[in-house]
N, CA and C of each residue as an Amber inpcrd file, in Angstrom:
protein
   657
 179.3540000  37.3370000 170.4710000 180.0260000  37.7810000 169.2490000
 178.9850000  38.1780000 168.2170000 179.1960000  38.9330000 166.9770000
 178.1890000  39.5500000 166.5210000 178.0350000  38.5650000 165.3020000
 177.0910000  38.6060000 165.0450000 176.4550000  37.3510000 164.4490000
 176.4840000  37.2870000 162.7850000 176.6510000  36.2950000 162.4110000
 176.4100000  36.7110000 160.2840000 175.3920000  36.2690000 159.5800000
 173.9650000  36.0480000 161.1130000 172.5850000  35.6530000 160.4160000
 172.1260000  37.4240000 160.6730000 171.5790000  37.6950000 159.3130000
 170.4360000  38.7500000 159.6130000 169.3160000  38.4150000 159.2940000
 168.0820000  38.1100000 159.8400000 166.7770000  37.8520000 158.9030000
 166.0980000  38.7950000 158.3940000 165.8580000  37.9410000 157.0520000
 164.9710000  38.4090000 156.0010000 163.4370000  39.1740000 156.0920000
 163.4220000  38.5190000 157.3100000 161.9170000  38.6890000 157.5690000
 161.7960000  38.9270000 159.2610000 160.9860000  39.1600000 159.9740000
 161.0310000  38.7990000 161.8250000 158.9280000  38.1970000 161.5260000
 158.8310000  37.1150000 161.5240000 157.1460000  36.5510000 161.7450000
 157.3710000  35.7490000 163.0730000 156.1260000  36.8760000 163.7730000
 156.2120000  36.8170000 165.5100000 154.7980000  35.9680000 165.2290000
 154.7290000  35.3400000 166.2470000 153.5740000  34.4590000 166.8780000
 153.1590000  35.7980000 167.8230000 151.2070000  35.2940000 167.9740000
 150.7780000  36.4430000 168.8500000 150.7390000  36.1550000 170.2330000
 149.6720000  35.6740000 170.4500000 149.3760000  34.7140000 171.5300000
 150.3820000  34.4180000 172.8790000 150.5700000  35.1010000 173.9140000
 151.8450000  34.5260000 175.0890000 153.4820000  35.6150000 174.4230000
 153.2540000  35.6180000 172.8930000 154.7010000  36.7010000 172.4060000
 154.8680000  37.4860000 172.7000000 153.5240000  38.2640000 171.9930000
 153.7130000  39.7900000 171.4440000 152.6170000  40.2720000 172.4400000
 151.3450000  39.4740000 172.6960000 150.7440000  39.8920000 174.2110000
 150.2630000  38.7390000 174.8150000 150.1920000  39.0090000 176.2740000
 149.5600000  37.8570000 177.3740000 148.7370000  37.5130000 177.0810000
 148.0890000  37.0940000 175.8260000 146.6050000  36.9530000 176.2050000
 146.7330000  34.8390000 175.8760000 148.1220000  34.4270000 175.9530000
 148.0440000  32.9470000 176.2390000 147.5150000  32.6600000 177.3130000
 147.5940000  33.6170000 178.2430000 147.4960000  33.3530000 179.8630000
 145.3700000  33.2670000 179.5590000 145.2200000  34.4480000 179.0400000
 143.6600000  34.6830000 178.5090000 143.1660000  33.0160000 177.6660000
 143.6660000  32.6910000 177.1190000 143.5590000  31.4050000 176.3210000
 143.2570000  30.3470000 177.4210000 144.2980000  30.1680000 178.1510000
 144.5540000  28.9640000 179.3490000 143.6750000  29.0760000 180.1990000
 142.9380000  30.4670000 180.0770000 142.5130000  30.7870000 181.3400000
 140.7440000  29.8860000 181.1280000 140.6960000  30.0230000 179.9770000
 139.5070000  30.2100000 178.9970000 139.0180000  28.6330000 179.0180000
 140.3330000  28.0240000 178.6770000 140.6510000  26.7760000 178.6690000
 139.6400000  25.7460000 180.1270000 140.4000000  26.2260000 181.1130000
 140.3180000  25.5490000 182.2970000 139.1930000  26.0980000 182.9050000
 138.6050000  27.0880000 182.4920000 137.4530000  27.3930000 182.9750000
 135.9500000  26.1210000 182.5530000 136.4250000  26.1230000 181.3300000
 135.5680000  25.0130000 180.7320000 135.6670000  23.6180000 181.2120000
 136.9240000  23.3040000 180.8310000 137.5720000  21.8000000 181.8840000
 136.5660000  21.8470000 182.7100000 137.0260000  22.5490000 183.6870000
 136.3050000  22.3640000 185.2850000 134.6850000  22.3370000 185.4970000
 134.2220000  23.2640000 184.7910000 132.6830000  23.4940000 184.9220000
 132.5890000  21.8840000 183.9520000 133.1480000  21.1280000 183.2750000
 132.1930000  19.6870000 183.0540000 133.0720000  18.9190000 183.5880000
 133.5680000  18.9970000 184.6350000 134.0540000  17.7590000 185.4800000
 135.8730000  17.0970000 185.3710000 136.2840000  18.2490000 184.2610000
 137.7550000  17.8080000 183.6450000 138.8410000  18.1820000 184.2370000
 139.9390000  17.2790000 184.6600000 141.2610000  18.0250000 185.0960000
 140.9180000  19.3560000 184.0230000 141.8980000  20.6240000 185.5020000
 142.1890000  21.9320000 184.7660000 143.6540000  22.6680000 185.3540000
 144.1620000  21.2500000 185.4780000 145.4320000  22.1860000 186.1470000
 146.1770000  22.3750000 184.8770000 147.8280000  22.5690000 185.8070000
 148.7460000  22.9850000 184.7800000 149.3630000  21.9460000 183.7510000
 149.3180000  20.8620000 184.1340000 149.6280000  19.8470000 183.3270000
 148.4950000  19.4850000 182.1640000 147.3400000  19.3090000 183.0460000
 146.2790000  18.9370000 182.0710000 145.9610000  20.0010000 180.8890000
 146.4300000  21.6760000 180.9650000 146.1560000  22.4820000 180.0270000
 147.6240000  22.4440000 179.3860000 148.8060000  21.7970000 179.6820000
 149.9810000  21.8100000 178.6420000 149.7670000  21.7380000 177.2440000
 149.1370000  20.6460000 176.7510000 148.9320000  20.2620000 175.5230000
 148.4550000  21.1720000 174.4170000 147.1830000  21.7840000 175.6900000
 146.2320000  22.5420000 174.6770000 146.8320000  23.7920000 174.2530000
 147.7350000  24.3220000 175.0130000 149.1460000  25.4160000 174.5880000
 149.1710000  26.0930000 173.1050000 148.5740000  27.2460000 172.5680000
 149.0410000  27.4400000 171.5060000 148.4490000  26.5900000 170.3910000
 147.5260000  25.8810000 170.8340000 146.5840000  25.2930000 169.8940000
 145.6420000  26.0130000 169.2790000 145.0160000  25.6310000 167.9640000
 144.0250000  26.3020000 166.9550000 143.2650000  25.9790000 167.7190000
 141.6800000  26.7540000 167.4270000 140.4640000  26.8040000 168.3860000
 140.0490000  24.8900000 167.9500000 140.0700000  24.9070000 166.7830000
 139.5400000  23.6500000 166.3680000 140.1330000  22.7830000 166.5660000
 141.3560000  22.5980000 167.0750000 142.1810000  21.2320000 167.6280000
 141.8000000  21.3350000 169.1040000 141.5740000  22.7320000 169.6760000
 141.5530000  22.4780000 171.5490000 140.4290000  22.3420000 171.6060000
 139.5450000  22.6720000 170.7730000 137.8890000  22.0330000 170.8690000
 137.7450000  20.7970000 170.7250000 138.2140000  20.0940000 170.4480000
 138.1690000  18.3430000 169.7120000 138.7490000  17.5660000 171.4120000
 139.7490000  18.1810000 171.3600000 140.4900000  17.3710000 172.9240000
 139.6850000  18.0750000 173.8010000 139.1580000  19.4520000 174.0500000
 138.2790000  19.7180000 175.1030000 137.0850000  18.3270000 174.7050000
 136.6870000  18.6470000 173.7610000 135.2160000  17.1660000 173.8870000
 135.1260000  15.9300000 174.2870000 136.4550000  15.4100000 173.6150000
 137.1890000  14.3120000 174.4140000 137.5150000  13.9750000 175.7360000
 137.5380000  15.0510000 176.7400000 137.5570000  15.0030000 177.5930000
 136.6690000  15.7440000 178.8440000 135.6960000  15.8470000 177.9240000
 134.0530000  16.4190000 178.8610000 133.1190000  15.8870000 178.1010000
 133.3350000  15.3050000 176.7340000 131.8890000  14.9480000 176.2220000
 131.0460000  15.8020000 175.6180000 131.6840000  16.6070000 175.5930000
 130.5410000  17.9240000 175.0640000 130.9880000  17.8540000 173.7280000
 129.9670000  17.9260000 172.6650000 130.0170000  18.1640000 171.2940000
 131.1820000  18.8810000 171.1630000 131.9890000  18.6050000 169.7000000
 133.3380000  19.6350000 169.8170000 132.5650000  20.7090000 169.1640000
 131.4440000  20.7830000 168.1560000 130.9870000  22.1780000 167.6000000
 130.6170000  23.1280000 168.8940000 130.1330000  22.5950000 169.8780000
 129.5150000  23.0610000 171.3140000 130.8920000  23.3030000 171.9600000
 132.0090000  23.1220000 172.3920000 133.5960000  23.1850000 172.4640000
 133.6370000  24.5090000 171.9310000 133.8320000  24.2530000 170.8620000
 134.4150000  25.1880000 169.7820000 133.9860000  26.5680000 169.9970000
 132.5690000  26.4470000 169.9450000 131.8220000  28.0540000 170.3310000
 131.8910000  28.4660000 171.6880000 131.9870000  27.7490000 172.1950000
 132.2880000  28.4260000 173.5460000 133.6590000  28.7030000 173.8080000
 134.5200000  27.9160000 173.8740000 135.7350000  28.5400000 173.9680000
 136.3990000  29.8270000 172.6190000 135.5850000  29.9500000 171.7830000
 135.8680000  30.8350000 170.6420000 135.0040000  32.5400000 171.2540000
 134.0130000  32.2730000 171.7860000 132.8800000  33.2700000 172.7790000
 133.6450000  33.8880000 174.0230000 134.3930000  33.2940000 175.0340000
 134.3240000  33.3390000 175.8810000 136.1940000  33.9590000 175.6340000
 137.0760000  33.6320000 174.6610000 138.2500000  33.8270000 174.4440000
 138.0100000  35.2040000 174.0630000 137.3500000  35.9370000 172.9770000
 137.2940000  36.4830000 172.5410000 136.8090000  37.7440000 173.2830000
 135.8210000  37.6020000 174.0710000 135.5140000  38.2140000 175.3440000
 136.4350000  38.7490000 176.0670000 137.6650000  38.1490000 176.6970000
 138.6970000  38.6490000 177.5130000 139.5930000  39.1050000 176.9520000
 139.6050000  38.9440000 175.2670000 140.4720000  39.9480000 174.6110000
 139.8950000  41.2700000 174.5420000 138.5910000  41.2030000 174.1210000
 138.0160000  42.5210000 173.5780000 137.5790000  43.3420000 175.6230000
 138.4710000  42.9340000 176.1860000 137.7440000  43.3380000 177.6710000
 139.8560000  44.4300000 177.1620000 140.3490000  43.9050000 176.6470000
 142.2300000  44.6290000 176.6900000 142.9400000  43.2820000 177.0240000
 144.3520000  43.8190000 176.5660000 145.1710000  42.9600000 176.1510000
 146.3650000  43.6730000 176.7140000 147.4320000  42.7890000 177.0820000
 148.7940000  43.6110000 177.8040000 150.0530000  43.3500000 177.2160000
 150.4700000  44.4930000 176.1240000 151.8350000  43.8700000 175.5100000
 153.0410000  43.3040000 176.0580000 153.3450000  42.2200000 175.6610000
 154.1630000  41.7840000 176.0810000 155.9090000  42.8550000 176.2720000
 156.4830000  42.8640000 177.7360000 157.5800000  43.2830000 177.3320000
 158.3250000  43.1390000 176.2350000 158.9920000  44.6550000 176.0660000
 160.0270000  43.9070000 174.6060000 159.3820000  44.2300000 173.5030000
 158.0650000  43.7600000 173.2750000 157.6670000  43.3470000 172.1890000
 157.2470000  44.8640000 171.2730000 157.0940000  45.8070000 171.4120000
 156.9860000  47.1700000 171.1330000 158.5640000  47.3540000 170.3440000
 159.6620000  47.7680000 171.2950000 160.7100000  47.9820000 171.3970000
 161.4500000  47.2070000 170.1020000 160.8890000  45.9790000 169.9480000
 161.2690000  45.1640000 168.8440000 160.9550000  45.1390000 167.7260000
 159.9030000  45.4680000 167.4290000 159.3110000  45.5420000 166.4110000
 159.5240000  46.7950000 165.6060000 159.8110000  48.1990000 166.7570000
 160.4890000  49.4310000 165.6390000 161.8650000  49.0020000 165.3440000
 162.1800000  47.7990000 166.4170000 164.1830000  48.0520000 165.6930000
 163.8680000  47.3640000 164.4940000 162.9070000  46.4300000 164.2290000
 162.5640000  45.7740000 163.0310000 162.6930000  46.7320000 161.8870000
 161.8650000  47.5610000 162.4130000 161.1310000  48.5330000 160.9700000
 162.5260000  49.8660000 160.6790000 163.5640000  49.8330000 162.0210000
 164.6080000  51.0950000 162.1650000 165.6350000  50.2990000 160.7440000
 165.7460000  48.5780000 160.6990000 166.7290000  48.0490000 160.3290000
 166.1640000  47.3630000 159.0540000 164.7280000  47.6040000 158.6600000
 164.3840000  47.6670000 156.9480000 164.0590000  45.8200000 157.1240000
 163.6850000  45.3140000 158.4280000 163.2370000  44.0970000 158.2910000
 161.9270000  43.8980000 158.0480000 161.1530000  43.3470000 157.5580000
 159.4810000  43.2990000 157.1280000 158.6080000  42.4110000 158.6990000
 157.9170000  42.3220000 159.1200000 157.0970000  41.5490000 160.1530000
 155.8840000  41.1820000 159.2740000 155.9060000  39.8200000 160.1930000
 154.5420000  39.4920000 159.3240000 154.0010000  38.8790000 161.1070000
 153.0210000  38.9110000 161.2210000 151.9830000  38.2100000 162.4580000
 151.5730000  36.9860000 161.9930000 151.8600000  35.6370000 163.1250000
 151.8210000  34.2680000 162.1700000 150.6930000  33.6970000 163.7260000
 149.9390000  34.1030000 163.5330000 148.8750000  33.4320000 165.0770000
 147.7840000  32.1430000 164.5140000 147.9740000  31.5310000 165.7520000
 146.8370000  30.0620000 165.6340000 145.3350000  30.7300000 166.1350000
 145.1780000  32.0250000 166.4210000 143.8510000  32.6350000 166.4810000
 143.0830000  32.7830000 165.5150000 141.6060000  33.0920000 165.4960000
 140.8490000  33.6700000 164.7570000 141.5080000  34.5690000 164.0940000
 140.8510000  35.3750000 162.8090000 141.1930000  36.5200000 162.5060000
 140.3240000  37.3190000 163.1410000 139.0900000  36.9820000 163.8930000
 138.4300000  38.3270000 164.1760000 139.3120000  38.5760000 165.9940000
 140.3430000  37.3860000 165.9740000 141.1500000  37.7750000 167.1410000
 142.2160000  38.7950000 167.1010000 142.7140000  38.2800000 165.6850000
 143.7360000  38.7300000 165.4740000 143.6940000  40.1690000 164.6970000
 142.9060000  40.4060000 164.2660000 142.6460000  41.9870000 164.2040000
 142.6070000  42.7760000 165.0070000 141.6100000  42.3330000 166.7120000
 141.0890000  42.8380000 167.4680000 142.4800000  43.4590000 168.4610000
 143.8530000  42.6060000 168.1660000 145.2820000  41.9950000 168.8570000
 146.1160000  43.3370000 167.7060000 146.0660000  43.2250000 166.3670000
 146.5230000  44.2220000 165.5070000 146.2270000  45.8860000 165.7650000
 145.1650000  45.8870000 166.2430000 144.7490000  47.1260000 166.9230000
 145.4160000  47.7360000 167.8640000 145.7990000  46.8350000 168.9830000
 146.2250000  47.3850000 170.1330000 147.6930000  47.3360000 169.8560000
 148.3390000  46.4020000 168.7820000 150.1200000  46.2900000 168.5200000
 150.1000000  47.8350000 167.3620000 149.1850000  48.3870000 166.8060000
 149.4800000  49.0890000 165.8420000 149.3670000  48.0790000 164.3750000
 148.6320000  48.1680000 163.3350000 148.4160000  47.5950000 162.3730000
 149.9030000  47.5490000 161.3510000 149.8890000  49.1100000 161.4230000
 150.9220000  49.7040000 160.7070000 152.4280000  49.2880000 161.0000000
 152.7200000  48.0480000 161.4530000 153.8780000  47.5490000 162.4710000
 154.0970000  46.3360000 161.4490000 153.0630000  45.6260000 161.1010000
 153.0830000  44.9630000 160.2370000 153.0110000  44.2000000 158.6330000
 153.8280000  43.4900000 157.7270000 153.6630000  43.9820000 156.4620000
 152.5150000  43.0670000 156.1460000 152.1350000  41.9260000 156.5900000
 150.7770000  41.1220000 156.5390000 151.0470000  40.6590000 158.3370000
 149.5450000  39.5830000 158.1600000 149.3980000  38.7850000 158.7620000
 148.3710000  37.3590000 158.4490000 148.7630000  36.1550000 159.0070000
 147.8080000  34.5930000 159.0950000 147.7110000  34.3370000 159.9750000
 146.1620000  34.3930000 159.6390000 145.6130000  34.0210000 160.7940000
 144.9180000  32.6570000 160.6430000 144.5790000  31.6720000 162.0170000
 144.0070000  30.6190000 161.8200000 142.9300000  30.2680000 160.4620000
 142.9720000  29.3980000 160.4030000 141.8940000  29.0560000 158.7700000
 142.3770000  29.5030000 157.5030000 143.5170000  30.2990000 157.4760000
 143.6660000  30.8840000 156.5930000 144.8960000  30.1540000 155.6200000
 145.0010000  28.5850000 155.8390000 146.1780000  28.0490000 155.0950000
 145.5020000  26.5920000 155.8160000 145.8380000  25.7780000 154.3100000
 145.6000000  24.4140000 154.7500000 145.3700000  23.7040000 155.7070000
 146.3120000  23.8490000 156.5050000 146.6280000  23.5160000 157.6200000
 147.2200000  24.4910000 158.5690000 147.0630000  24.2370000 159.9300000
 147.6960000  25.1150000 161.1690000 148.1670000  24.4300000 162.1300000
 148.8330000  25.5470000 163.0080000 149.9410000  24.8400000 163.8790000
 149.8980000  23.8990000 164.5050000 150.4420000  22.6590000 164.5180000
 152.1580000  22.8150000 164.2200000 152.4750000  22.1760000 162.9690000
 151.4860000  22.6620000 162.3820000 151.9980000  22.0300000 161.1040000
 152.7090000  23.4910000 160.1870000 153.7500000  23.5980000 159.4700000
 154.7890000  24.5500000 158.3030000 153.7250000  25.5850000 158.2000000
 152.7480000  25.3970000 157.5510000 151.8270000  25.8660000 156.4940000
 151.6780000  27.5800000 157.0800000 151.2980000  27.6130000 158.1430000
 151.2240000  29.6000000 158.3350000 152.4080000  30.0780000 157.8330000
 153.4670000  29.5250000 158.5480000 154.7450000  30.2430000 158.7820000
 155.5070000  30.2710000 157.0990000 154.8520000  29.1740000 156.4520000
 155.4710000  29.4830000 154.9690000 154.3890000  30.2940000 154.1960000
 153.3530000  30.4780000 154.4930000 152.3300000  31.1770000 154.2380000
 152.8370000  32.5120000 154.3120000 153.3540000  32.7720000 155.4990000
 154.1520000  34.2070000 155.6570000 155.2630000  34.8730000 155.4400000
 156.0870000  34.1920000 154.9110000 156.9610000  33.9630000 154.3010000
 157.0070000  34.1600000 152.9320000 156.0540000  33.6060000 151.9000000
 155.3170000  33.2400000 150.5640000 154.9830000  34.5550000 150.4520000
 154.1620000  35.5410000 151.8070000 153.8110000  36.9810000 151.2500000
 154.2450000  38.1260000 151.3690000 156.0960000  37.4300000 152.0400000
 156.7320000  38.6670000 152.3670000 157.9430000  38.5400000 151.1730000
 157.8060000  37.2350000 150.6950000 158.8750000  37.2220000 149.1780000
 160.2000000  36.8470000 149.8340000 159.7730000  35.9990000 150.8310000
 161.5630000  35.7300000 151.2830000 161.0880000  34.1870000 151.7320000
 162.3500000  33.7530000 151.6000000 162.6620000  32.1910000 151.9190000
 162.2650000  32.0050000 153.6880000 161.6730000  31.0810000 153.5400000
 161.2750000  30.7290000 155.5540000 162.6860000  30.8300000 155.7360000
 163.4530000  29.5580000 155.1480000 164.7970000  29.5130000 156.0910000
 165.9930000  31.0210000 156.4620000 165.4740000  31.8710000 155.6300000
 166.3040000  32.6790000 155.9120000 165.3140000  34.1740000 156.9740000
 164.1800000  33.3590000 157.5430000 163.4310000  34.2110000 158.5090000
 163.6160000  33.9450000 159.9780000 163.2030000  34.6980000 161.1080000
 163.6040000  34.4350000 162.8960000 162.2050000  34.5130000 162.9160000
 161.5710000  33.3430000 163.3570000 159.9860000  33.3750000 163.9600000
 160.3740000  33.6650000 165.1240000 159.2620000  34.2910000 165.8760000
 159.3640000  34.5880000 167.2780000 158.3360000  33.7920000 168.4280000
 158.3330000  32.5180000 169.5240000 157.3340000  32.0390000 169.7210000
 157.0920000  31.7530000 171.3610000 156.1390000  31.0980000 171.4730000
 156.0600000  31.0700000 173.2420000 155.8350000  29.0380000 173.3760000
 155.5450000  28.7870000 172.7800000 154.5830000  27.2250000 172.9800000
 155.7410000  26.1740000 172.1460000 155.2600000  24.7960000 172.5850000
 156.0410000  23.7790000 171.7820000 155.0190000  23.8420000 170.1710000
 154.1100000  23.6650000 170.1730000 153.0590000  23.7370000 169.4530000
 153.2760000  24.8040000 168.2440000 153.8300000  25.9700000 168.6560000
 153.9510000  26.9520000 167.3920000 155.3860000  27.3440000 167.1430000
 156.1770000  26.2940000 168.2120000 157.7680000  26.4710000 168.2850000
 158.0050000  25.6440000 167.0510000 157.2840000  24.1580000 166.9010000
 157.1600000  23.1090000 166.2900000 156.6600000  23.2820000 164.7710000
 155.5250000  24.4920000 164.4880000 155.4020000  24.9470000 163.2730000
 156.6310000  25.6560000 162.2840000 157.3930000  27.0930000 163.2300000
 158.5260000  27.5590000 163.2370000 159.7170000  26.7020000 162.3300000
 160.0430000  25.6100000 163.1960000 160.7960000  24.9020000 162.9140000
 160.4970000  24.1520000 161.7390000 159.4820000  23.5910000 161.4640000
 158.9550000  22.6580000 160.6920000 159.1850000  23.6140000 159.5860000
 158.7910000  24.7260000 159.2090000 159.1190000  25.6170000 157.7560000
 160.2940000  25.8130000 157.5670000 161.3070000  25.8410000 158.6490000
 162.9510000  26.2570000 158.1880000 162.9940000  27.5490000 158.6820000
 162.2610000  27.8760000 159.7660000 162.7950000  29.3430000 160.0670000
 164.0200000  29.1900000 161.5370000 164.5260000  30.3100000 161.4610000
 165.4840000  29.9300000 163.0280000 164.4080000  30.5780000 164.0970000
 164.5410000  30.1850000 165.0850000 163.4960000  30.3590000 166.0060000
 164.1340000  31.0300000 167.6540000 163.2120000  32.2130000 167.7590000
 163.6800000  32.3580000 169.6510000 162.5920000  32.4660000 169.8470000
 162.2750000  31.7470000 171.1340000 161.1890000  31.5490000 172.1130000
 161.5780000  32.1520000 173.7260000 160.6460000  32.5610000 173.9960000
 160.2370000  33.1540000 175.2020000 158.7470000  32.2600000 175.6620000
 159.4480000  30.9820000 176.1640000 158.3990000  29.7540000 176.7440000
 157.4160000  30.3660000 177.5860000 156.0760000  30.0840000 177.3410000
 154.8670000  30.1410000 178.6330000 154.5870000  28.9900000 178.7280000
 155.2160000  27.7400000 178.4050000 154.3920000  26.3920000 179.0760000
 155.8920000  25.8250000 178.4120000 156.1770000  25.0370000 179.1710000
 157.6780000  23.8130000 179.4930000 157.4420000  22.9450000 177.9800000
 158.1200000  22.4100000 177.5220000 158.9270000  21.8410000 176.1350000
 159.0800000  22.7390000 175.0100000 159.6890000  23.6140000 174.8990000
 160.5720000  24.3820000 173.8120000 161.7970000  23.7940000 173.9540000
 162.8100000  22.4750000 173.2560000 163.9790000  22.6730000 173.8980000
 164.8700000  23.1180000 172.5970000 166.4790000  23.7080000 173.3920000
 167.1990000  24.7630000 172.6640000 168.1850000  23.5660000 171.4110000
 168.4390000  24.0970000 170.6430000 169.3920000  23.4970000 169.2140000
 169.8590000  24.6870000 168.6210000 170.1760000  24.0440000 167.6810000
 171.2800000  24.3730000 166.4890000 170.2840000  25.8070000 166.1580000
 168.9730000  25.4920000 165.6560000 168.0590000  26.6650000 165.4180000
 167.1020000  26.9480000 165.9820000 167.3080000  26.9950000 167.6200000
 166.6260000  27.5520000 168.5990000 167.1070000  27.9530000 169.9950000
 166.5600000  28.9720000 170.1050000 167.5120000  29.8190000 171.3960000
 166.0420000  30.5410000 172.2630000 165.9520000  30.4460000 173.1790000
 165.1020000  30.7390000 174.7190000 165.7160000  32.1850000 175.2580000
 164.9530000  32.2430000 175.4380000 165.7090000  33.7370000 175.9800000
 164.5330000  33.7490000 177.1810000 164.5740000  34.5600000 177.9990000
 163.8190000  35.3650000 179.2750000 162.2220000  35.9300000 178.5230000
 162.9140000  37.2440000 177.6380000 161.9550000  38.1800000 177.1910000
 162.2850000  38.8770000 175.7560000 161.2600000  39.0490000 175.2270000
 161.7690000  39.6630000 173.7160000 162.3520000  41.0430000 174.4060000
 162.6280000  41.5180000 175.2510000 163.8510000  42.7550000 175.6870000
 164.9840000  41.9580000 175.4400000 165.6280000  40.4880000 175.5440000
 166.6170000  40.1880000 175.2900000 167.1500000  39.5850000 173.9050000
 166.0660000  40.2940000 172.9420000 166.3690000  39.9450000 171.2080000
 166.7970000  41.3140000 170.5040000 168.2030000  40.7870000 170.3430000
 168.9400000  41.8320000 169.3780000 168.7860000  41.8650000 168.2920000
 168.1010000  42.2420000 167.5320000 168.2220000  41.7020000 165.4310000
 169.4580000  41.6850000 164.7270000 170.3640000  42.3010000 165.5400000
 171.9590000  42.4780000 165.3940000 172.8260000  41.6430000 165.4160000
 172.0230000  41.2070000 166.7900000 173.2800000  40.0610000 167.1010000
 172.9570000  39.0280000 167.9010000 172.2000000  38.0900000 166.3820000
 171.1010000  36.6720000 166.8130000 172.1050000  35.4650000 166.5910000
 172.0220000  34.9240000 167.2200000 173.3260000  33.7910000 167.8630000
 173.2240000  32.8210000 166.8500000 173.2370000  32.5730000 165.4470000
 173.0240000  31.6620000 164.7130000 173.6800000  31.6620000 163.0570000
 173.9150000  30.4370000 162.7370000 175.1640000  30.4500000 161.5230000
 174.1530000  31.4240000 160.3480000 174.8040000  31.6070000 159.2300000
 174.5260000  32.1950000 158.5420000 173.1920000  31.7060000 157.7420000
 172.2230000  31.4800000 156.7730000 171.2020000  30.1210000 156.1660000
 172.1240000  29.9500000 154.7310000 171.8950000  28.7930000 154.6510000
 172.6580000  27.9040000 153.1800000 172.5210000  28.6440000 151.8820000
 173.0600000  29.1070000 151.1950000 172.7670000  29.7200000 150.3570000
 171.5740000  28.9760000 149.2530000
């Protein structure tokens, strides 16, 4: 049935959303694990999901011993590397973003990356697609904590609660939520679960801006 939420805003997460390069992240991830001796399967990289460089550096150290500043640069080196090698938009995610701009909605880019990631990621989505973007470091705190997603929100002049974040991870599903936005996820790693203001879908090919399954926001 056609829906009587329209959002104010559409602030997509990058990372696993809008392009694969979560898979580039994980990949990045477990490469390190393994070369110092650390589980690198699929369970053992769940956590690190959609994490800021500086939180998956701290639990990478924790669990190899390696300095987290020594963490940090390497997985920040070596991430950055397989972006700037290309990046593969996510289905959908093109397609969505002009019905955004066809239907006078604003986008803002809300990523737990670098900014010299997230520029490098703005390039290949088209800059011009978006009305800002936050990037990691760039607000008190980061995911999963509110702070980007009201950050983006704060610079598009509209209320979080009356915005649709778009996300892949529990980790930035959990930020989403935490500001008051309604949320659809297109999961790359298991715990997103669905409520009142969250809905799973397959693929951003299956997000209508028309007709988003959710009550109206409180006045």
């Amino acid at each position: 049935m056609p829906t009587t939420f329209r959002p104010a805003a559409l602030l997509c997460d990058m990372d696993g959303t809008l392009v694969d390069t979560e898979r580039d992240w994980l990949a990045t991830l477990a490469e390190l694990l393994a070369a110092h001796g650390a589980a690198a399967g699929a369970a053992a990289l769940e956590p690190l999901a959609g994490l800021p460089l500086d939180r998956a550096a701290a639990l990478v150290a924790e669990r190899t011993g390696l300095p987290a500043d020594e963490a940090a640069a390497l997985l920040g080196e070596r991430f950055l590397a397989r972006v700037r090698a290309g990046v593969t938009v996510q289905p959908g995610a093109l397609p969505l973003l002009e019905a955004a701009r066809e239907l006078g909605i604003p986008v803002a880019l809300v990523t737990a990356s670098e900014r010299v990631v997230a520029d490098l990621v703005l390039d290949t989505l088209g800059p011009h697609r978006f009305a800002c973007s936050v990037a990691h470091g760039e607000t008190p705190r980061g995911k999963p904590h509110p702070d980007p997603y009201l950050a983006a929100a704060r610079l598009l002049e509209v209320p979080a609660g009356a915005c649709l974040a778009l996300e892949d991870t529990p980790t930035g599903a959990a930020s989403a939520l935490a500001a008051g936005c309604r949320l659809v996820a297109v999961p790359t790693v298991p715990g997103i679960p669905e409520g009142p203001d969250t809905r799973l879908v397959p693929s951003l090919a299956d997000v209508d801006l028309t007709r988003l399954p959710f009550a109206p926001p409180l006045p």
